[in-house]
C-alpha positions as CSV (number, residue, x, y, z in Angstrom):
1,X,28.4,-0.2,-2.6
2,X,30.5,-2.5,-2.0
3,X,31.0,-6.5,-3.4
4,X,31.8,-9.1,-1.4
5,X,29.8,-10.0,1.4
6,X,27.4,-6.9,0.5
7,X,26.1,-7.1,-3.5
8,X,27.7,-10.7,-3.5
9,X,27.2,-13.2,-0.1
10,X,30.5,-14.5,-0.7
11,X,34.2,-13.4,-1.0
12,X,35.1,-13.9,-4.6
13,X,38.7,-14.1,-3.5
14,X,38.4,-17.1,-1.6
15,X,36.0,-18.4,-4.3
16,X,38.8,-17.8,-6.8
17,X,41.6,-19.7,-4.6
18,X,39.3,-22.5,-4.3
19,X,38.7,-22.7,-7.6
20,X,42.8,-21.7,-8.6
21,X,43.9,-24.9,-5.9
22,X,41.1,-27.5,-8.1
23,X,42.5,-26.6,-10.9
24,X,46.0,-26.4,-10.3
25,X,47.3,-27.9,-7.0
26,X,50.7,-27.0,-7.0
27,X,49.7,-22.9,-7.0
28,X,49.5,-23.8,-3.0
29,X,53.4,-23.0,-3.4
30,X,53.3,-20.0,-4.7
31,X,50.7,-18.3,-2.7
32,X,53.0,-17.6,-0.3
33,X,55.5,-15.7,-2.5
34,X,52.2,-13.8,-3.7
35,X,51.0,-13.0,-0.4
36,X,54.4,-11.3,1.0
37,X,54.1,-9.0,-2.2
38,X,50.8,-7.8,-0.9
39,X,47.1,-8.3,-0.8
40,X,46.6,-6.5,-4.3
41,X,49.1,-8.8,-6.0
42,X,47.7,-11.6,-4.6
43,X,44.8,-10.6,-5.8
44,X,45.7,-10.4,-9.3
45,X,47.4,-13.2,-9.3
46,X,44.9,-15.3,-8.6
47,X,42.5,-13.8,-11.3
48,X,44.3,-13.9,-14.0
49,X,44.6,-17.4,-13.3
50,X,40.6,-17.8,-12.9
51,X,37.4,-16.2,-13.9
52,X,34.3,-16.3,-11.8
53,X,31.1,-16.6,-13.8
54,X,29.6,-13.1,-12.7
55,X,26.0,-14.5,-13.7
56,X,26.4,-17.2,-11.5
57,X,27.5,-15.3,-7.9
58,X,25.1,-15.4,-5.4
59,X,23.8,-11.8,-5.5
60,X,21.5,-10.7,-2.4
61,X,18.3,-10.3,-4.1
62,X,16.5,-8.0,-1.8
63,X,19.4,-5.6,-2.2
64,X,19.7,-6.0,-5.6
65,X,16.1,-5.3,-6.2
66,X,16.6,-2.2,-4.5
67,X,19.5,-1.1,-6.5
68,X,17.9,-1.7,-9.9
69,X,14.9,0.7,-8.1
70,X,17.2,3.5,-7.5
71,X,19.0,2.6,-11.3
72,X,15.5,3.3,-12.7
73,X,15.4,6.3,-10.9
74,X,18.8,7.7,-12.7
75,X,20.5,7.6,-9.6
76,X,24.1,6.8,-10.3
77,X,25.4,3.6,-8.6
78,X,28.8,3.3,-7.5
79,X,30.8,-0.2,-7.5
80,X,33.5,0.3,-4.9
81,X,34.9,-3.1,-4.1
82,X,38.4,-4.2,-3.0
83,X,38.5,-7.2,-5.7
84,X,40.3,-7.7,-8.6
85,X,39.3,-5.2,-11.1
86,X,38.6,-8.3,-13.4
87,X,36.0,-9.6,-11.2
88,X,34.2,-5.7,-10.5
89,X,34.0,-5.0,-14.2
90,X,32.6,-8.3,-15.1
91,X,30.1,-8.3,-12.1
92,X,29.2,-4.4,-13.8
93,X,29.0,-6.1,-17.3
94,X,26.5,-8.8,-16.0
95,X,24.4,-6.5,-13.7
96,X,24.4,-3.5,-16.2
97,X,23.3,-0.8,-13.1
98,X,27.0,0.8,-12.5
99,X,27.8,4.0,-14.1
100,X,31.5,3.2,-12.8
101,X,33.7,1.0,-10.6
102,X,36.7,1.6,-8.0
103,X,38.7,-1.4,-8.0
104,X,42.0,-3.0,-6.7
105,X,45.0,-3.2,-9.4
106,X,47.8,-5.0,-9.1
107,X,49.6,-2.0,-7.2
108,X,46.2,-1.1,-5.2
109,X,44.1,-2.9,-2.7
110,X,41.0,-0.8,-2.8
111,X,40.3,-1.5,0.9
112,X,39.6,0.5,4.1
113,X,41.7,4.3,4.0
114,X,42.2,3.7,0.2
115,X,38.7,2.9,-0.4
116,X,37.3,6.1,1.4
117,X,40.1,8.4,0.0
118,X,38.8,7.2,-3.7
119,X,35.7,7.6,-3.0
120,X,35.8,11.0,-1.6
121,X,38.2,12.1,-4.0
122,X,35.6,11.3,-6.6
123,X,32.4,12.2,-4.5
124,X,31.9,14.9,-2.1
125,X,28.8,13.4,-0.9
126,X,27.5,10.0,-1.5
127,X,25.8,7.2,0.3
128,X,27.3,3.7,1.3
129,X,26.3,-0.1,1.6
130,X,28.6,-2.5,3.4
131,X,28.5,-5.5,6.0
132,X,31.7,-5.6,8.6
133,X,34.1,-3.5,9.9
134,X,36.2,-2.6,7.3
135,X,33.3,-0.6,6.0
136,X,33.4,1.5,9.3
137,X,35.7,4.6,8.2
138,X,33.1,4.7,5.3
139,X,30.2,4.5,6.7
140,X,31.8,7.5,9.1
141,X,32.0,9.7,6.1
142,X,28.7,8.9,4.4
143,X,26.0,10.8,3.9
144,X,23.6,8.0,4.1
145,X,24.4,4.3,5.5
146,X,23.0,0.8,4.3
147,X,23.4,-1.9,5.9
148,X,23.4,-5.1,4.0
149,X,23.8,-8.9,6.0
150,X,25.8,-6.7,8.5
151,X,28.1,-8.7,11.1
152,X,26.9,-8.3,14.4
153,X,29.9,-5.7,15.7
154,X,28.3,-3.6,12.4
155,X,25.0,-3.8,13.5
156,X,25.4,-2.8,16.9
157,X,27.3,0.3,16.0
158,X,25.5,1.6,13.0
159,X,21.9,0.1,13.3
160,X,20.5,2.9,15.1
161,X,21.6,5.2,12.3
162,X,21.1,3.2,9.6
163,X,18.9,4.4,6.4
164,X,18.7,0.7,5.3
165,X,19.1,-2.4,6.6
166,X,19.0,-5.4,4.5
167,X,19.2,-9.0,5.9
168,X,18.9,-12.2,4.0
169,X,20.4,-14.9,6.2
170,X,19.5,-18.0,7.1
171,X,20.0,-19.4,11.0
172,X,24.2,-20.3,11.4
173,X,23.5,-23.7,13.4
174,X,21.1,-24.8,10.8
175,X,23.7,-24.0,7.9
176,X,26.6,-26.0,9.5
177,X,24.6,-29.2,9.9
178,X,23.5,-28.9,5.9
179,X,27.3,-27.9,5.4
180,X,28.8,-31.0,7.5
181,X,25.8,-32.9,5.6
182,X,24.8,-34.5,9.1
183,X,22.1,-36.6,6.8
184,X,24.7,-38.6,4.6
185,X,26.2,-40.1,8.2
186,X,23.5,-42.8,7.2
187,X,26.2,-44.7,5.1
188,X,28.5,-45.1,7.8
189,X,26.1,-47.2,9.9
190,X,27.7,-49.9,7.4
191,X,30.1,-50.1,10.1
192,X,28.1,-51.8,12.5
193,X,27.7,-54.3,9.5
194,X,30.2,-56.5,10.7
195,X,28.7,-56.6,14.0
196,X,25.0,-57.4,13.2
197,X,25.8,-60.3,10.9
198,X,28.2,-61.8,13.5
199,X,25.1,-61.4,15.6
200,X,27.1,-59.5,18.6
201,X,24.8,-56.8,18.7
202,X,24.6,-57.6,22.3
203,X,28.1,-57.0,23.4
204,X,28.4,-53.7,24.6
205,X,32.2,-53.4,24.3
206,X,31.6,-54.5,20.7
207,X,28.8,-51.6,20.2
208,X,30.8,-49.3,21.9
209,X,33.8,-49.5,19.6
210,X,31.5,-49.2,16.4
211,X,29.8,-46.2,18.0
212,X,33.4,-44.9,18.3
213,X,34.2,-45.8,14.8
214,X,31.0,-44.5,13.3
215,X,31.7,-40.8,14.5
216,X,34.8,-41.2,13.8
217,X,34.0,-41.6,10.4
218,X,31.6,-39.6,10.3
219,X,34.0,-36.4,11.2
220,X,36.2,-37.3,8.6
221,X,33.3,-37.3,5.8
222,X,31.9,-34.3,6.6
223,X,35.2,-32.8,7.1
224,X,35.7,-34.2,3.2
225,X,32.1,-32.7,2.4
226,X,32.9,-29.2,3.2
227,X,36.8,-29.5,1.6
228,X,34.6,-31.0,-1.6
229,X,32.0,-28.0,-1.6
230,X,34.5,-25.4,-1.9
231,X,36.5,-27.1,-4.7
232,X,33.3,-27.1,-6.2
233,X,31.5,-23.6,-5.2
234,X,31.7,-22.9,-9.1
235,X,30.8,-25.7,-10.7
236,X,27.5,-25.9,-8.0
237,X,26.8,-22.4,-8.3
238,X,25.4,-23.7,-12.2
239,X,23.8,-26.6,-11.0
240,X,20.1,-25.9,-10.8
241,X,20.1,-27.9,-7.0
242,X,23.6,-27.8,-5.6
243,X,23.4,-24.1,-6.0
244,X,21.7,-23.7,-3.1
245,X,24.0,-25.9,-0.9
246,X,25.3,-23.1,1.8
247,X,28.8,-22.1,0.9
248,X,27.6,-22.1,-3.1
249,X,25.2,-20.0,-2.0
250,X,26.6,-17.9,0.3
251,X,24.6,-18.9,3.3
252,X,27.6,-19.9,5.0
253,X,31.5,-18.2,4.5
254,X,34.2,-19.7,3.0
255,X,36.0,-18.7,5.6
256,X,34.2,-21.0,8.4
257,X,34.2,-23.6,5.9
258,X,38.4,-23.6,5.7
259,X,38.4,-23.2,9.3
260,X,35.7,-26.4,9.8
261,X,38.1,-29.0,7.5
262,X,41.2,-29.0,9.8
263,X,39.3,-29.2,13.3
264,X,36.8,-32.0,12.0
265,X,39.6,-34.0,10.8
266,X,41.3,-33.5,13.9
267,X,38.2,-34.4,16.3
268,X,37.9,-37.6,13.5
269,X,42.2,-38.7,14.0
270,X,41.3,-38.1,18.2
271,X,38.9,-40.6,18.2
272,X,40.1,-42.8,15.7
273,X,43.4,-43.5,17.9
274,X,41.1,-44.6,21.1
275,X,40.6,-47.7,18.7
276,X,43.0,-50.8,17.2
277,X,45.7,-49.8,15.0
278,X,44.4,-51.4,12.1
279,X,40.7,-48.8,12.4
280,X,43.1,-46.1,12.1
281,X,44.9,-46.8,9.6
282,X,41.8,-47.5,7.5
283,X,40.5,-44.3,9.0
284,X,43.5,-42.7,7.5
285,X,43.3,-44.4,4.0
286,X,39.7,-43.5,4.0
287,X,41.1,-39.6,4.4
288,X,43.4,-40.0,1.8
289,X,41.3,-41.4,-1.0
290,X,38.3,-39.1,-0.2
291,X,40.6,-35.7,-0.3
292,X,42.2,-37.5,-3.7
293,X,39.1,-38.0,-4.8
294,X,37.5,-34.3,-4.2
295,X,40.6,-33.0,-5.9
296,X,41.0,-34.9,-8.8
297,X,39.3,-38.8,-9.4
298,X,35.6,-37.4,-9.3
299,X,36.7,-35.6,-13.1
300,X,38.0,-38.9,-14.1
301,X,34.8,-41.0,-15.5
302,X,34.5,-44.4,-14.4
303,X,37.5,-44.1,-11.6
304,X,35.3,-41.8,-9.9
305,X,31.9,-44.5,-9.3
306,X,34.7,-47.2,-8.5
307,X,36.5,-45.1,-6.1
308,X,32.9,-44.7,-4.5
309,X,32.2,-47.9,-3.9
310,X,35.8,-48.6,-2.5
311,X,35.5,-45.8,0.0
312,X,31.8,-47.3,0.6
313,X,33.3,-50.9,1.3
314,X,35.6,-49.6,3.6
315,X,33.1,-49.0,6.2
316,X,32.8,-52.1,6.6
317,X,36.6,-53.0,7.0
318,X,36.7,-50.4,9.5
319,X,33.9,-51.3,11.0
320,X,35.4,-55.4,11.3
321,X,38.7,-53.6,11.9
322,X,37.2,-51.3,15.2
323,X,35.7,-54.6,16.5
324,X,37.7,-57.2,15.9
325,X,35.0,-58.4,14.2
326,X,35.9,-60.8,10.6
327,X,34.3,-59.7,7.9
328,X,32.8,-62.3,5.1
329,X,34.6,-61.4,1.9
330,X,31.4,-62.6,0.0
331,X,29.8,-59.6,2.1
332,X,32.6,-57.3,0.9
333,X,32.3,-58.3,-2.4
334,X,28.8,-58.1,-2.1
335,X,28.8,-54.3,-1.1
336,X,31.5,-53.2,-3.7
337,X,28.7,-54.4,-6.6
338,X,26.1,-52.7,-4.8
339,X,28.0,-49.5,-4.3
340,X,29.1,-49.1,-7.6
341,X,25.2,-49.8,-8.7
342,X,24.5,-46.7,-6.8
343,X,27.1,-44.2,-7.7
344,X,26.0,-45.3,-10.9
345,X,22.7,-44.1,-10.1
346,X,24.1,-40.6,-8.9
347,X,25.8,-40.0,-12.0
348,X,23.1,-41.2,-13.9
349,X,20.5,-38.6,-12.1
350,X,23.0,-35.9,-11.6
351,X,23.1,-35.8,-16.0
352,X,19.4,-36.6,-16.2
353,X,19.0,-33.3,-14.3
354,X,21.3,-31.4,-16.1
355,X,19.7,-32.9,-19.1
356,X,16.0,-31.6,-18.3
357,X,17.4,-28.1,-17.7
358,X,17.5,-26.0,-20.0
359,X,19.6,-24.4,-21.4
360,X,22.2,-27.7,-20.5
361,X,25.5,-28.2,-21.1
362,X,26.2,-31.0,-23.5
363,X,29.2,-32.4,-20.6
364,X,28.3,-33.2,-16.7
365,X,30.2,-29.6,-15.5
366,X,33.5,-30.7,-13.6
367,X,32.9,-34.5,-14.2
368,X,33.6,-36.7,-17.2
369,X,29.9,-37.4,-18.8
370,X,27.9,-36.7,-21.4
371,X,24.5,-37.0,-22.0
372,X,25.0,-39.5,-25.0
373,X,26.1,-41.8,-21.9
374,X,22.8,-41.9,-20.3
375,X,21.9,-45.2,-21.9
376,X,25.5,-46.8,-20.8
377,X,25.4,-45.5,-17.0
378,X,21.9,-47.8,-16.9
379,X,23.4,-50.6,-18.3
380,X,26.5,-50.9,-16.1
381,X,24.5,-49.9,-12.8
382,X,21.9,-52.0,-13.6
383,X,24.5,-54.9,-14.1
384,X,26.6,-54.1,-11.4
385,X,23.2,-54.3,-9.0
386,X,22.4,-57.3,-10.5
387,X,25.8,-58.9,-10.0
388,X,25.3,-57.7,-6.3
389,X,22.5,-60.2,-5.9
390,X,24.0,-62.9,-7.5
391,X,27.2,-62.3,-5.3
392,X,24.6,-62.5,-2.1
393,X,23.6,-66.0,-3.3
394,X,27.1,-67.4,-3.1
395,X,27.3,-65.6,0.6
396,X,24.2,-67.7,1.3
397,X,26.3,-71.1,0.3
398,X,29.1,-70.1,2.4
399,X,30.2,-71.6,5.4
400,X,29.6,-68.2,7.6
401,X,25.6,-68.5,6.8
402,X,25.5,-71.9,8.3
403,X,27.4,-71.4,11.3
404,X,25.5,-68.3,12.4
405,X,21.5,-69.1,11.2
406,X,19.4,-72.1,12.1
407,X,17.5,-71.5,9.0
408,X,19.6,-70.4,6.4
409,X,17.2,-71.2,3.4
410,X,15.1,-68.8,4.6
411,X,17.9,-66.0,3.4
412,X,17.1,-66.7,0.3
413,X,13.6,-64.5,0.7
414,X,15.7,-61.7,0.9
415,X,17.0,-62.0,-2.9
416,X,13.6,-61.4,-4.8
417,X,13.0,-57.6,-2.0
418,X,17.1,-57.0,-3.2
419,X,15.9,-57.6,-6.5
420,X,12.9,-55.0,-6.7
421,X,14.7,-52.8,-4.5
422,X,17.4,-52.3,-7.0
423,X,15.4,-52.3,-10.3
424,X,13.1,-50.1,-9.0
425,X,16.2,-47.3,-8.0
426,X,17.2,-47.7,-11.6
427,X,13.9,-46.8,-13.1
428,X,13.2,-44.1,-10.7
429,X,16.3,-43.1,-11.8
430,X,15.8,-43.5,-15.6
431,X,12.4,-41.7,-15.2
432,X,14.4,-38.6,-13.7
433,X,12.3,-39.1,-10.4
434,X,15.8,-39.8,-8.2
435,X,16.9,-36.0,-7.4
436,X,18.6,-37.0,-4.1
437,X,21.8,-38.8,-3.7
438,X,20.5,-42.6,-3.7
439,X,21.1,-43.4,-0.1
440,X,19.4,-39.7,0.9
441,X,16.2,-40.7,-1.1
442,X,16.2,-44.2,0.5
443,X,16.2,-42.7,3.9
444,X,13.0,-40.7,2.7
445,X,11.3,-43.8,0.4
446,X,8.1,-45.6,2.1
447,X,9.2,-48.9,-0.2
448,X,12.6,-49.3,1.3
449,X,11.2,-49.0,4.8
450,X,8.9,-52.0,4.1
451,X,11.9,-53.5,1.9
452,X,13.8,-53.4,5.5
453,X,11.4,-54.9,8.0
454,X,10.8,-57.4,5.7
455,X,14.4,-58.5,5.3
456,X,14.8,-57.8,9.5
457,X,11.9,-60.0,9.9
458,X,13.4,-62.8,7.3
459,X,16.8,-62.4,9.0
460,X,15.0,-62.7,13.1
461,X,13.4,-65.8,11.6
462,X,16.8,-67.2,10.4
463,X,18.7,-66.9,13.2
């Protein structure tokens, strides 16, 4: 049978050049050289560089079952794969069910003719497992054909004479939306921040513009999302939840993933130039400390929950920028605090998880914690969230609140529903009850819906 796409979901080449560019960037240079030397060099290149944790590739389990059926059996199991040999003899080690493996070398790329003249060189009659076309010659000479998460062009052409079919896929359309992480667009409605406190939510040139700007945005984070989850597809594939985000676990290729990056930033830079120079430049900043950040500042402890809340606070000088709309700085300082209270919180849940796993890893994998910093994570989020309110009461003594409401005093109901708002994250978070990323769970809570229409109400009875 063969490895990737088959046994595995994923290509563990593209897996290992994700994981190669993480860890050292400037290897984007000498890919090239690799390449024009051939796919097998390329390929053992690149893993000798990396490892991929066999025990953490997302097998296909119906298949696998079956293999470890026809193991028990004594029938002898064939690993014919066109990885690295590194990667097919430490998938073998892990799985234990192969009584040998055909592998590329650094002078072979077991793939398509090779592959078939290997295998019949060794086998006069066998059976096969693959997924896509390159499989085709293969499946030609077998004696018996599985089909396992076949492409469509494979299923057409061998379904009907097919001994085994094996699918476990989930719906495409479904998988892109959790990919582009169409959910976490909620924090870009900060951008119409600007707007609603200057109270020109009536303007329709004004909306217009912030609509613009939101999607705008919102291209450009998911865009960010997806770059983010294939740096990472190694380090999730050990988390006990991100492991079944859809490239980690092989819902989705890496391959539509790499493609995805380029043409939502593109659709993201289209819009952003139908607004004022100043949006787009943020918009462009906002790119550029996002990619910076999935490469290297979320490792870096404490950089990474401050870059969060800068990226956070940008929203809303995009938002003021898109509009033309000024922006308090008592707000902005505001939102900084209160951003850097909840990234605190994700890091703090993200270790409590790891934490109540077991076994656990003593370090946050691919970040810069360790579960002895559980007790300082709730101190600084807790006193950045604080500081957030306190910053709100100085925005209520500014000039801005008394020029737009007739009853400002009455903002000052909206500090004691901040208040339990935020302590009641933190001990959610504290108890280990906050698995989602903070803004996700608030978009799901009951108490920060009635939190809301309590401070809308405050705020329609202010103005």
């Amino acid at each position: 049978m063969d490895l990737d796409g088959t046994l595995v979901k994923l290509d563990t080449l593209h897996q290992a050049l994700f994981l190669l560019l993480r860890r050292s960037p400037a290897s984007i240079f000498r890919i090239p050289g690799w390449i024009a030397k051939g796919k097998a060099h390329l390929k053992d290149q690149v893993m000798q560089r990396v490892t991929l944790d066999a025990s953490a590739l997302p097998y296909h389990k119906e298949f696998l079952a079956y293999l470890r059926k026809e193991h028990e059996r004594g029938r002898p199991l064939i690993l014919a794969t066109a990885s690295n040999y590194r990667t097919a003899n430490a998938v073998a080690d892990h799985l234990g069910l192969f009584s040998d493996t055909l592998s590329s070398t650094i002078d072979t790329n077991m793939r398509h003719a090779q592959k078939l003249a290997t295998i019949q060189e060794c086998f006069p009659a066998f059976g096969y497992a693959g997924n896509d076309a390159a499989d085709f010659p293969i499946w030609d000479a077998a004696d018996e054909i599985i089909l396992v998460n076949p492409t469509q062009v494979a299923r057409e052409k061998y379904a009907a004479n097919a001994d085994r079919i094996f699918v476990e896929s989930r719906p495409v359309a479904r998988m892109l939306v959790k990919a582009m992480r169409c959910q976490q667009w909620l924090k870009n409605l900060l951008i119409f921040s600007p707007v609603l406190l200057a109270h020109k939510f009536t303007d329709l040139g004004t909306l217009l513009q912030a609509v613009t700007a939101f999607f705008a945005f919102s291209l450009a984070a998911s865009s960010i999302y997806i770059l983010n989850d294939l740096f990472d597809l190694s380090a999730d594939q050990h988390h006990p939840r991100k492991c079944h985000r859809p490239f980690a676990a092989g819902d989705l290729s890496i391959t539509v993933g790499a493609l995805l990056i380029p043409l939502l930033a593109l659709l993201s830079i289209i819009l952003g130039m139908l607004l004022p120079l100043p949006f787009f430049l943020t918009l462009l900043a906002y790119y550029a400390i996002t990619t910076l950040y999935s490469w290297r500042l979320k490792q870096m402890e404490i950089i990474d929950v401050l870059t969060l809340a800068i990226l956070y606070s940008m929203r809303i000088v995009a938002g003021s920028a898109a509009t033309g709309t000024p922006a308090s700085s008592w707000f902005i300082i505001f939102a900084i605090f209160l951003f850097l209270s909840l990234a605190l919180v994700k890091r703090l849940s993200e270790l409590r998880e790891i934490k109540d796993s077991e076994p656990f890893d003593q370090t946050h994998r691919e970040r810069g914690y360790t579960v002895d910093d559980l007790p300082l994570l709730m101190a600084f989020g807790t006193a950045s969230g604080y500081l957030s309110a306190f910053v709100f009461t100085m925005y209520l003594s500014s000039e801005w609140v008394t020029q737009l409401y007739r009853r400002p005093d009455l903002l000052w109901l909206f500090c004691p529903l901040l208040l339990y708002w935020i302590t009641r994250i933190w001990m959610l978070a504290w108890r280990g009850q906050m698995h989602d990323d903070p803004l996700a769970f608030a978009a799901k809570d009951p108490h920060t819906y009635v939190v809301g229409v309590l401070s809308i109400a405050i705020i329609l009875f202010a103005i």
